[in-house]
N, C-alpha and C positions, 0 to 999 in steps of 0.2 A: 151822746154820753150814756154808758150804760152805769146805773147807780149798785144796782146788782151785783155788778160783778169786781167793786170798788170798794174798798175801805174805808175810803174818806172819799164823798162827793161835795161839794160847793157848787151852789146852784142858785145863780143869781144873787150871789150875795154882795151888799152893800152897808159901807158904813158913812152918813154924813152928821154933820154936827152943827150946819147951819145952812138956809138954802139960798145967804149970799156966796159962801165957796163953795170951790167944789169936792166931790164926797173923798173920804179919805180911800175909800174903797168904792170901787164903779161894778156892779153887776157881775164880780168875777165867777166865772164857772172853770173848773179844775176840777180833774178825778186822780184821786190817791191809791195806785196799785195793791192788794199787801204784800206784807214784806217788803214796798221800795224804798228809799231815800231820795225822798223830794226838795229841793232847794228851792224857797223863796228869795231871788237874786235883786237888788238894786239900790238905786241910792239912799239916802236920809228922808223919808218924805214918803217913799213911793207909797204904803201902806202894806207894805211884809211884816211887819210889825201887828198892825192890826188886826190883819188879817188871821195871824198867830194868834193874837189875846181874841180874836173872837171864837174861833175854834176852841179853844180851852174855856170858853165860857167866863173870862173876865172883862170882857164887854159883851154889849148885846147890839146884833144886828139891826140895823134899818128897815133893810129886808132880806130877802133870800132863806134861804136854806140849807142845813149843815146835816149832812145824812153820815153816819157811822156804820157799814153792813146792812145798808139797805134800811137802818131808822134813821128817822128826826130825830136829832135831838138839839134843834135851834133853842129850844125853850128850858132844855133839860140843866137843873144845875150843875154848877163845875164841881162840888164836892160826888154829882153824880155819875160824871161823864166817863170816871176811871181811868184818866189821860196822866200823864207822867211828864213833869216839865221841868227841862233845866234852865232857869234863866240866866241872864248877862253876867248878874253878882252872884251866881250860885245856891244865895241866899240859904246858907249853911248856918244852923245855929251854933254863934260859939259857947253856949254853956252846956253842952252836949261833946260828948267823945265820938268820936269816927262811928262805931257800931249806931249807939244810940238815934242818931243823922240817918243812918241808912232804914232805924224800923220805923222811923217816925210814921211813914205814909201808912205800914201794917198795923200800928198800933190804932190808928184813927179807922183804920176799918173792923177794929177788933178781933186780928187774928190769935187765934193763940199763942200763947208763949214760947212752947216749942216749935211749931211752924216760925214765928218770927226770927228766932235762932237760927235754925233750918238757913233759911233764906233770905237773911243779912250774911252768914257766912257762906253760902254759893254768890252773892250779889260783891263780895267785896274779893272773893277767889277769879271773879271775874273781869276785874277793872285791877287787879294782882296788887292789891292793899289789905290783903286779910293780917299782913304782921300789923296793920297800923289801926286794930282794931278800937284800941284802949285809949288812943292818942284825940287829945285835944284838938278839934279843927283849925285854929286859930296857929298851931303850929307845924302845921301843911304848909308844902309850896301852892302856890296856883296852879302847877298841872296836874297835884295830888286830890285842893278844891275840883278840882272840875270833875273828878274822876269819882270824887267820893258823891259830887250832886248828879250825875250819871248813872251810879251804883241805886240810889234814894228812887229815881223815879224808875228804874229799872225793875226793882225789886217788889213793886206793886203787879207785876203784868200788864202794864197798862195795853188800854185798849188802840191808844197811839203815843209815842213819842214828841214831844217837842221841843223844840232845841231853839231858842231864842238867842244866838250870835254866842254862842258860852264860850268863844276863844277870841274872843276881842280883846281880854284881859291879859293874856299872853304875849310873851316877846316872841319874836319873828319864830325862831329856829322851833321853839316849845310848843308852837302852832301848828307847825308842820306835822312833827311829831306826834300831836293829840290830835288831828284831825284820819291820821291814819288809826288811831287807836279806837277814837269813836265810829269808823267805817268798820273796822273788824269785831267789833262788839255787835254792831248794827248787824252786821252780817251774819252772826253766830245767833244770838238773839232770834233773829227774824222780824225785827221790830219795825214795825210801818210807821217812818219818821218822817215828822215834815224841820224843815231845818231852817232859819234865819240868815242871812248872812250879805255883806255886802261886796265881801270878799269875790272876786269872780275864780280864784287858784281853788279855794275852798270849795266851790260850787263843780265846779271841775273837776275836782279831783274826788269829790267825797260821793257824788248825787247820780241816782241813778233818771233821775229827770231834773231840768232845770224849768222855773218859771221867772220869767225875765218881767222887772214891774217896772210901770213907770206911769206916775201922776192917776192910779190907784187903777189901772188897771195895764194884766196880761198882754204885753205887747209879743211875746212866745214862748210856748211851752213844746219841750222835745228834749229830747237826750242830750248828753253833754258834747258831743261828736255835731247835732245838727245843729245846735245854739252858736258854735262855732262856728262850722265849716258852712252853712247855710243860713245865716242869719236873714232874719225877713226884711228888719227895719233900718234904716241908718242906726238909730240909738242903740239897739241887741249890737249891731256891728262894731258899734263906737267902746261901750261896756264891756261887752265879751274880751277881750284880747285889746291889742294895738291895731290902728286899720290906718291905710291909705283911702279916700275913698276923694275917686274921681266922677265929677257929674260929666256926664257923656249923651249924646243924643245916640239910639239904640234903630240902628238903620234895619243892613240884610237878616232876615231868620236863617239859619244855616243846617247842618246834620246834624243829627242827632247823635249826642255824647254818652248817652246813657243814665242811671238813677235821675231819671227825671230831668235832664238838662239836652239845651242845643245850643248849637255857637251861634253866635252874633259877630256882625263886624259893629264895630261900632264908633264914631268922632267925636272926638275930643276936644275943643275948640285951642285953636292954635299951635297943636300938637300933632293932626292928622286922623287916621285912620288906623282901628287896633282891631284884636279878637280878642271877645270872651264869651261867659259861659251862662246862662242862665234858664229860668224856666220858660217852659213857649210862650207865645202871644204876646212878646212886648216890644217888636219891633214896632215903629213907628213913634214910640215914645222916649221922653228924658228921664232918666232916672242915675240913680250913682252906682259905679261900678267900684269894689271891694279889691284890694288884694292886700294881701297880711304882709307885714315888712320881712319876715322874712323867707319872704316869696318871690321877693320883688331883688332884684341885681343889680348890681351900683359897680362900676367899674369906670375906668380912663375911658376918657372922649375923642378918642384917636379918631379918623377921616374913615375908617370901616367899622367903629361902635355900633351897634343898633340899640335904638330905644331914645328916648327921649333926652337930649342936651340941656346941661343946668350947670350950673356948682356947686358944688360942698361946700354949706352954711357953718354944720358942727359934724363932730363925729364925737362919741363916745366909747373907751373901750373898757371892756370886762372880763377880761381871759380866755374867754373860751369864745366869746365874740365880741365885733364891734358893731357901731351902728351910726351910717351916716344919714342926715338929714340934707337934700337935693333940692334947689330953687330949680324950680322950671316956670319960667315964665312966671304966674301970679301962683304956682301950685308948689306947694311945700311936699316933697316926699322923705319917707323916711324906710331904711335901708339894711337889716339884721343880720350879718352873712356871719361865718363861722371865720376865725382869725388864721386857723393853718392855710398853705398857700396863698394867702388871698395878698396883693400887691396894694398895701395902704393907702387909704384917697390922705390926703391933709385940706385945712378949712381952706378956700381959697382955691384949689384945685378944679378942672373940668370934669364933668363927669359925664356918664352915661346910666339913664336907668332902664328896665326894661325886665318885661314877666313874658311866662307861658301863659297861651292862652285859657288852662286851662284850671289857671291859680287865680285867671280874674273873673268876678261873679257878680252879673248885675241884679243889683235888692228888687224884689219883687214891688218894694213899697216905691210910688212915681212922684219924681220931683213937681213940686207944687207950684 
């Protein structure tokens, strides 16, 4: 870990709160690029939350260290840290107009009055609410809220961004929408944001690193492409996306495939002998092998099928695709193919399922 060459370092940091459980945050270490957008990923519990409120300085660490440009500033107050934070509820005063909201954070630093003009109106030209200057918060929609307490911490310069789940409040489609809006703000800006979210689309789509949590600490950090396509652990695998994952004993080491990976043959119990893809040295061991449903082929069980014999439990359809769910033996698979062409299983029906080898990836992490 270079702290130097990082914006935000996290170094050993820890939050516990009593020493019969366990800590809310475990020793995590993470370095924050500038300019990137980092997504703190996982469930209710994990401590991305925490994690979040202790970097802004409204909790205080256990232990560790919270380095900004190469300083401490574990100990340094939040009214000093210079960070800019949108939380859940926005936390938008409604006795206050649009403008007023956005100097707030300038006034409390004592800028002057024309700089605060200044730059409430580039801050609201920004997030394209400058007509709704004059207007009452409280008669915003929520995707206007979000935009106006975007504008608020933006408008400070802060020294990082953070973004505490600020589209949980939003309906499906308005989500979408405002997550693209806060990626090209991020982007134009150049603001080194660390982001909240449980959402894994949101994580995906917005972050230029993912940090995947679970039970308070970094189970992997890497880009949005490796969190995916190379996930370490069962759980990143399970999270990330939808997974098939078959536990398999990991026999032959075979050629090498390239970015770091060699084929394996591998057995299945009661199903045979497959190929897939993983990283060297773990022939000889059990571990589960990955493939994404819609990676994975589902077709009629005719007498020259290949792949694995079962029946179709359910299927689902959605226009653009379906998706069947396959009993094989005690193994549930599930099935995502695109709907043109494709000659429709129904519940009840035989099937066949079956991957390239080079869609199945076995976890580095070893069955226990």
């Amino acid at each position: 870990m270079n702290t130097l060459e990082s914006k935000l370092s996290l170094v050993g940091l820890t939050k516990s709160y009593a020493s019969s459980i366990p800590p809310a945050v475990d020793r995590l270490d993470m370095d924050v690029e500038d300019g990137h957008l980092v997504a703190l990923l996982g469930p209710s519990g994990c401590g991305k939350t925490t994690t979040l409120r202790m970097v802004a300085g409204l909790l205080d660490p256990s232990a560790g260290r919270i380095m900004v440009d190469g300083q401490n500033i574990t100990n340094t107050p939040v009214h000093k840290r210079g960070m800019g934070m949108v939380f859940q509820s926005y936390a938008l005063f409604p006795h206050m107009n649009v403008a007023e909201n956005v100097s707030f954070g300038l006034q409390m630093r004592k800028r002057p009055k024309q700089d605060q003009e200044r730059l409430v109106q580039q801050a609201l030209e920004m997030v394209q609410l400058d007509h709704l200057a004059k207007r009452r918060t409280k008669a915003l929609s929520g995707g206007q809220q979000q935009r106006i307490a975007l504008a608020r911490a933006l408008v400070v310069e802060p020294t990082l961004l953070l973004l505490d789940e600020p589209l949980s409040n939003l309906d499906a489609k308005l989500r979408e929408t405002m997550r693209t809006e806060i990626r090209q703000i991020q982007q134009r800006t150049g603001a080194t944001t660390l982001f909240v979210t449980h959402d894994q689309d949101e994580a995906l789509d917005m972050a230029d690193r993912i940090a995947v949590m679970n039970g308070g600490l970094i189970e992997q950090f890497g880009s949005p492409r490796d969190i995916y396509e190379r996930p370490r652990t069962r759980f990143v695998a399970n999270f990330i996306g939808r997974a098939n994952l078959i536990q398999a004993s990991i026999d032959a080491e075979g050629e090498d495939q390239g970015e770091g990976l060699v084929q394996y043959q591998i057995s299945v119990a009661d199903h045979g002998r497959f190929l897939a893809v993983g990283e060297p040295g773990m022939a000889g061991t059990t571990r589960h092998v990955l493939v994404r449903p819609h990676r994975l082929r589902a077709g009629p069980s005719g007498s020259d099928a290949e792949g694995l014999r079962g029946s179709v439990e359910s299927t689902s359809y959605t226009g653009d695709s379906i998706s069947y769910r396959v009993r094989v033996g005690e193994d549930l698979f599930t099935a995502e193919m695109l709907t043109a062409g494709q000659d429709q299983l129904r519940v009840g029906d035989e099937a066949a399922v079956s991957w390239k080898a080079s869609d199945a990836l076995v976890l580095p992490e070893e069955v226990s």
